[in-house]
C-alpha positions, 0 to 999 in steps of 0.5 A, spaced: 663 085 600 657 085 594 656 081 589 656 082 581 653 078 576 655 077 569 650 072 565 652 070 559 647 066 555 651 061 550 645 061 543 647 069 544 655 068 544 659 066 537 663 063 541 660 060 548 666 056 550 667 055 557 674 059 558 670 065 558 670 063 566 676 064 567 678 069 562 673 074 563 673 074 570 680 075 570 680 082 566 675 085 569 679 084 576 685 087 572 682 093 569 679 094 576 685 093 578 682 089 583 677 093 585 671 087 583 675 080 584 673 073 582 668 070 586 667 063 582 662 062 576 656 057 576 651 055 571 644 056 571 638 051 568 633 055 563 627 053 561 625 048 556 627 049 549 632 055 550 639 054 550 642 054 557 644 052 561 646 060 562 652 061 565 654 065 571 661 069 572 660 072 579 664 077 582 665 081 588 666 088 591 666 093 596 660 097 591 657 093 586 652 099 585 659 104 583 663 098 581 659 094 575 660 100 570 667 097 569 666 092 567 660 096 562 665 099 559 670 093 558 665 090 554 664 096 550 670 096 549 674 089 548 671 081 545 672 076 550 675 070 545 671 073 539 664 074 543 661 082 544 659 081 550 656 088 550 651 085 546 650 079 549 651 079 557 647 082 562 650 085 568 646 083 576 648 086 582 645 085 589 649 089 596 649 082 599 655 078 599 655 072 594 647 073 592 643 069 588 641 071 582 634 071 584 635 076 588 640 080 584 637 087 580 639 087 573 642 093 571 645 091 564 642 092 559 638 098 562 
């Protein structure tokens, strides 16, 4: 399996509350219909003075490189909790399995 990423940034979301970790995660496997699955979240220290920590739904598939556009266009087109994470997520992928995000390649935004 590959990996994705979804960063969420909580100074950027309206509502950064912590269901998002399991919210999110759920429907993308479902409008996926399976296709991307949950793989747990983590958080993500930042730097002195930024608001983290960040948090980091990760996600697993057969084709992260093919599959992240779903979840694109589930951001585009639906909130999460009153968040528009089409403006507020980044999306990472890596082909390894359970990668960390520093070796993952930012793919949204572009």
């Amino acid at each position: 399996m590959q990996t994705i990423i979804v960063l969420l940034n909580p100074g950027k979301l309206k509502n950064p509350d912590m269901d998002l970790c399991c919210c999110v995660p759920e429907r993308i496997e479902e409008v996926s219909q399976s296709l991307i699955q949950d793989n747990g979240y983590n958080f993500i220290d930042t730097e002195a003075g930024r608001p983290g920590p960040l948090m980091g739904i990760c996600l697993k598939t057969e084709d992260a490189g093919e599959s992240w556009t779903v979840i694109r266009r589930l951001f585009q087109s639906e909130e999460f909790m009153g968040n528009d994470l089409s403006a507020s997520a980044q999306i990472y992928i890596s082909e390894k399995d359970t990668d960390d995000l520093e070796n993952c390649s930012l793919v949204f935004p572009e």
